[in-house]
TORKOL-4160 file (C-alpha; in steps of 0.2 Angstrom, whole numbers, padded with zeros to 4 digits, m for minus):
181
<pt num="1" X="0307" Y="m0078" Z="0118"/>
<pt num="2" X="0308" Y="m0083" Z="0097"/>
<pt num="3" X="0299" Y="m0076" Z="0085"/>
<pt num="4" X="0284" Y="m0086" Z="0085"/>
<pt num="5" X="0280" Y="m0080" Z="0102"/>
<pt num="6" X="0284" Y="m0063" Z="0100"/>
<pt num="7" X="0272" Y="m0063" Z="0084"/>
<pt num="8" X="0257" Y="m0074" Z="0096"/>
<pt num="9" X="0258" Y="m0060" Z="0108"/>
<pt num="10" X="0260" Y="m0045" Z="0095"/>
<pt num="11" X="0245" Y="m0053" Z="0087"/>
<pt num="12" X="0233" Y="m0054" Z="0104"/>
<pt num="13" X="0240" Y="m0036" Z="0108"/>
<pt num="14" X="0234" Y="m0030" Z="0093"/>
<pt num="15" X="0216" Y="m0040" Z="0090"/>
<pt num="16" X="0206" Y="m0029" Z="0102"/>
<pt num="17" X="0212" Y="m0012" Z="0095"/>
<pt num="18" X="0206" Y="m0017" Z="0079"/>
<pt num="19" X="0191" Y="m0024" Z="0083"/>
<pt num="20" X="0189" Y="m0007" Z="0094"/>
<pt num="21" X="0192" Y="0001" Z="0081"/>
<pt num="22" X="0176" Y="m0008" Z="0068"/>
<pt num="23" X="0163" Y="0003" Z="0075"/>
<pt num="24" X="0160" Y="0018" Z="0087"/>
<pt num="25" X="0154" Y="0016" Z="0103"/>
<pt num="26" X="0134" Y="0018" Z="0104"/>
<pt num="27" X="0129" Y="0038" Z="0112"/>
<pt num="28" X="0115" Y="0038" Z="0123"/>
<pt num="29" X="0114" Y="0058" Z="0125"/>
<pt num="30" X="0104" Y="0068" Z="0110"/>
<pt num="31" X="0113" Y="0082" Z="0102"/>
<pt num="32" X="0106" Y="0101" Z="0103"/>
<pt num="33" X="0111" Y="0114" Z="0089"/>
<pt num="34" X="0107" Y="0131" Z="0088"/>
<pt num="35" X="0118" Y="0140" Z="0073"/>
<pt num="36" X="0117" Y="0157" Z="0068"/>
<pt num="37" X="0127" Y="0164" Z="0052"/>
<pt num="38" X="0126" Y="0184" Z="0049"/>
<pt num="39" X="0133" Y="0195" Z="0037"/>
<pt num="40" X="0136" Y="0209" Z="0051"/>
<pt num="41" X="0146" Y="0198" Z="0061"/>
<pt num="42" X="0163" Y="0203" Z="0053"/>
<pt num="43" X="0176" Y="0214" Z="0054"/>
<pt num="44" X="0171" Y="0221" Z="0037"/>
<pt num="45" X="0161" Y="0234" Z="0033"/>
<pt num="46" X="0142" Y="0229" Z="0039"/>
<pt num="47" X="0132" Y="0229" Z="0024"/>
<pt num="48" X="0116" Y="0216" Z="0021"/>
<pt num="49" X="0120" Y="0208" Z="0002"/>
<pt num="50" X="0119" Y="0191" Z="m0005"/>
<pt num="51" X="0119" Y="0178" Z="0008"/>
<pt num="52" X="0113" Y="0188" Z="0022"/>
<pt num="53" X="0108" Y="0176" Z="0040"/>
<pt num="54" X="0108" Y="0159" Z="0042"/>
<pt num="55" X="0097" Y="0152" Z="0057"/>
<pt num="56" X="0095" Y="0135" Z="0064"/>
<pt num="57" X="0089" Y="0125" Z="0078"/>
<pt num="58" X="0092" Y="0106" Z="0078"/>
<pt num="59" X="0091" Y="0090" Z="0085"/>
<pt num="60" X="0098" Y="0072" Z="0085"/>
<pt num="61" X="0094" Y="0056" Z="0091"/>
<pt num="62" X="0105" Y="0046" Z="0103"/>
<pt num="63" X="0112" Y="0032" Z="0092"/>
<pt num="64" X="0102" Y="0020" Z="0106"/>
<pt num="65" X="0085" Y="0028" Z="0100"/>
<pt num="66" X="0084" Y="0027" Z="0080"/>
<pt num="67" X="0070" Y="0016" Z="0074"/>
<pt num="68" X="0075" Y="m0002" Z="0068"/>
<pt num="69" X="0069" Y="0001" Z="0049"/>
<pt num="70" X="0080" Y="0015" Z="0048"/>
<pt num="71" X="0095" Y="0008" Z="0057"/>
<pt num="72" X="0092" Y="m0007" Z="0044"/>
<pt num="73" X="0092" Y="0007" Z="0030"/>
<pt num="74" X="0108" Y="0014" Z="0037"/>
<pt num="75" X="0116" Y="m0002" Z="0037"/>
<pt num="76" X="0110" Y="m0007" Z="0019"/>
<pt num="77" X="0118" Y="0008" Z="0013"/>
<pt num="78" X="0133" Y="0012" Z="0020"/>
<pt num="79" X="0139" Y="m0005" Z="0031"/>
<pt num="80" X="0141" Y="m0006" Z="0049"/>
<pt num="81" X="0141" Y="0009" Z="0060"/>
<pt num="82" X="0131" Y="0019" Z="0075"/>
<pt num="83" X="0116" Y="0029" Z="0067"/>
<pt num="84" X="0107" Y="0045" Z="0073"/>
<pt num="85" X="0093" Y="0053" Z="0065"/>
<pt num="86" X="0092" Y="0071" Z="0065"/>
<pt num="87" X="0078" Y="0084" Z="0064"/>
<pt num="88" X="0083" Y="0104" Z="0060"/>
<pt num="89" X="0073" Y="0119" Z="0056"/>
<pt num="90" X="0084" Y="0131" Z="0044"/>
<pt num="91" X="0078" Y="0148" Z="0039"/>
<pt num="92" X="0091" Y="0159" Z="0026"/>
<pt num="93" X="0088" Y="0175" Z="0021"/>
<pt num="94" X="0096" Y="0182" Z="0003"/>
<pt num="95" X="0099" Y="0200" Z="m0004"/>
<pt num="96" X="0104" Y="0210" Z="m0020"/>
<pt num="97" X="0121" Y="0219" Z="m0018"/>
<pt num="98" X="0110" Y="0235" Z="m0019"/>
<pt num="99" X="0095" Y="0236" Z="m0005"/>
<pt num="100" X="0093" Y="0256" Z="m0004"/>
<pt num="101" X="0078" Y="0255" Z="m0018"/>
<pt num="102" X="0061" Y="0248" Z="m0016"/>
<pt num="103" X="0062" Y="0239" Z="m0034"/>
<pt num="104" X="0075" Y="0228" Z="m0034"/>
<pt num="105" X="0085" Y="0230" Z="m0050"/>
<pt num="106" X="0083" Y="0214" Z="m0063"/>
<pt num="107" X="0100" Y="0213" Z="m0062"/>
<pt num="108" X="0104" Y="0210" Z="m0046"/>
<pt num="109" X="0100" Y="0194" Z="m0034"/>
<pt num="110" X="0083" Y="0191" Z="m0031"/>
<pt num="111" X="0077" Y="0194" Z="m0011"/>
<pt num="112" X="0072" Y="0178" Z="m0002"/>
<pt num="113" X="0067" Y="0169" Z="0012"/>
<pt num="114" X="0070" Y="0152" Z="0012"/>
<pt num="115" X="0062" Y="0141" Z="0028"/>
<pt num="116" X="0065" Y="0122" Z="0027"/>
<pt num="117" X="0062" Y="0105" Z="0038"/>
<pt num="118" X="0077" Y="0093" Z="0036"/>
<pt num="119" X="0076" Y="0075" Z="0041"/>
<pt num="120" X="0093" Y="0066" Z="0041"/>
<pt num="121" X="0100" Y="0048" Z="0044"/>
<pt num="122" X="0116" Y="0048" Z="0051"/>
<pt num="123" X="0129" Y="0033" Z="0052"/>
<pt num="124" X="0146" Y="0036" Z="0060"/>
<pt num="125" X="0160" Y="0021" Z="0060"/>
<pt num="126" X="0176" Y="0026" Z="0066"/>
<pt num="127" X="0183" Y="0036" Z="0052"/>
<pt num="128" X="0168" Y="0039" Z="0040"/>
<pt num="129" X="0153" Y="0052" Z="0044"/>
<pt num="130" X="0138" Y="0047" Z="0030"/>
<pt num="131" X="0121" Y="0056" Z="0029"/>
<pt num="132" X="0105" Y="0055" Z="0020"/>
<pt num="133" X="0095" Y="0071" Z="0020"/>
<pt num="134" X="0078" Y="0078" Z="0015"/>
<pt num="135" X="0073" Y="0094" Z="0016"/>
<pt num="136" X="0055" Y="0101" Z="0013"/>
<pt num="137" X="0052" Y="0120" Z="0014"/>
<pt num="138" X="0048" Y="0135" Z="0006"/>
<pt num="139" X="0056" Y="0150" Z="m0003"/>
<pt num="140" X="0046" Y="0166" Z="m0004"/>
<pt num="141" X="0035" Y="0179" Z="0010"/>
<pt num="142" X="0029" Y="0164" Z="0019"/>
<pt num="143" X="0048" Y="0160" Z="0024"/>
<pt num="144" X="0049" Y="0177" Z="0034"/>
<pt num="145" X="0064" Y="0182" Z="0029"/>
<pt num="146" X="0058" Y="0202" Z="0028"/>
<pt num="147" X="0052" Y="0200" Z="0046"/>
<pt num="148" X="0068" Y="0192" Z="0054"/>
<pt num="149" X="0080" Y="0204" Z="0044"/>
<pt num="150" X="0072" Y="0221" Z="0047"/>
<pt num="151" X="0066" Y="0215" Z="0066"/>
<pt num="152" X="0085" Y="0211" Z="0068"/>
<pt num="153" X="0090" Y="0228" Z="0062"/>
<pt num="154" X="0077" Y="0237" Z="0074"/>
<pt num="155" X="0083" Y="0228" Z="0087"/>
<pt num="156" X="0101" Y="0235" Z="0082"/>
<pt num="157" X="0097" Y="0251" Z="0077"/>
<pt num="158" X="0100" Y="0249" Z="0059"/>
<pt num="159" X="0090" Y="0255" Z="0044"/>
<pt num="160" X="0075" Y="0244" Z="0037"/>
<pt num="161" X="0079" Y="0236" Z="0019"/>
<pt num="162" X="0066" Y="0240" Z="0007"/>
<pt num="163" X="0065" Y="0229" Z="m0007"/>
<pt num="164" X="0058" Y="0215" Z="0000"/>
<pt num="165" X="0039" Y="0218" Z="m0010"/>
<pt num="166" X="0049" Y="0212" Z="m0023"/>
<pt num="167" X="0057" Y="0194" Z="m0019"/>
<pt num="168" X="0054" Y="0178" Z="m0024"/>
<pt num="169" X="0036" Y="0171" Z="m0022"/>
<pt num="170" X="0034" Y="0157" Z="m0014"/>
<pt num="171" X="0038" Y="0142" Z="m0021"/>
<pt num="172" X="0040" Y="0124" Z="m0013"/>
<pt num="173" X="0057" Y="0117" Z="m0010"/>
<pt num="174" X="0063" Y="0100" Z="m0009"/>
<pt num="175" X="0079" Y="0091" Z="m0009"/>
<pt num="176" X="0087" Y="0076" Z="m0005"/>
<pt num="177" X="0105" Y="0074" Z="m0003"/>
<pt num="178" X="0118" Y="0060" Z="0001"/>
<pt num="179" X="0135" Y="0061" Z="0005"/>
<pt num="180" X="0148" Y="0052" Z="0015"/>
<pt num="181" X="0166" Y="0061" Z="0021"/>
C-alpha cells in the first residue's frame, strides 16, 4: 500500500471520531438533585458556626425539551452544544462563631437565612460545561433559616441556637452569574 493510501484511509478512519466528537449527544431524561451540606457531618467536633447547612432540590430539562428562544441564546453565546435548563430551590443557613448568647456580638457573623430560586441555561459540548444563572431570593426571617436549624437539632437531640432575633432582616437577593469550565 503507498502512502497516499495509507493517509486516504487514516483520514476516513479518523473523520467520524472527530466529527463525534463536535457535539454531545442530545439526553432525553431530566436530571433530579437533592444536595444537602451540614456542619455536623464531619469528623470534627459538631459545632453550628459560619456556614452552617446547605439544602437544595433541583431540576433539569432534557437537552430535547429547552425552548427554541433559549436554545438560540445558548448557541449565541457560547457556539454549538446540547443545552438544558435548570430550576433549583437553595436555602443556606449562616452563623457567628459564638451561638450560646441571645445577642449576637457585633463582632461576629451576622445569623442568616438565605432562600433563593435559580434559573439556569446550560450548554455542554464535548469538553466545555457553560452556564448562565439567575438567582432571586431572600436573605432574612422570611428565608427560615431559625426554623430548619433548631427543627433539625430537635430532631437530633441537640440544644436550640438562640441568637436568631438578631439576624439579618430580610433583604431581596439577586444575582446573575456566567461562567464556562
Amino acid at each position: 500500500m503507498n502512502f497516499r493510501t495509507t493517509l486516504l484511509i487514516a483520514g476516513a478512519c479518523a473523520t467520524p471520531a472527530l466529527t463525534a466528537q463536535a457535539q454531545p449527544a442530545e439526553d432525553s431524561s431530566s436530571v433530579w438533585t437533592l444536595q444537602d451540606e451540614n456542619a455536623s457531618v464531619s469528623a470534627a467536633r459538631l459545632e453550628d458556626r459560619f456556614y452552617v447547612n446547605g439544602l437544595r432540590l433541583g431540576w433539569a430539562s432534557p437537552t430535547t425539551a429547552v425552548p427554541d428562544f433559549l436554545g438560540d441564546l445558548g448557541h449565541t453565546l457560547w457556539g454549538a452544544g446540547q443545552q438544558r435548563v435548570a430550576f433549583d430551590l437553595t436555602q443556606r443557613i449562616y452563623t457567628p462563631a459564638l451561638t450560646n448568647s441571645t445577642v449576637p456580638s457585633p463582632y461576629d457573623r451576622p445569623y442568616a437565612g438565605v432562600l433563593l430560586g435559580n434559573f439556569s441555561l446550560l450548554n455542554d459540548s464535548e469538553d466545555t460545561r457553560s452556564v448562565l444563572t439567575l438567582s432571586l431570593g431572600l436573605v432574612g426571617p422570611g428565608a427560615g433559616g431559625e426554623g430548619v436549624q433548631n427543627g433539625f437539632h430537635d430532631g437530633i437531640g441537640q440544644k436550640h441556637i438562640l441568637g436568631w432575633g438578631g439576624q439579618i432582616q430580610n433583604t431581596p437577593a439577586w444575582k446573575p452569574t456566567r461562567f464556562r469550565h
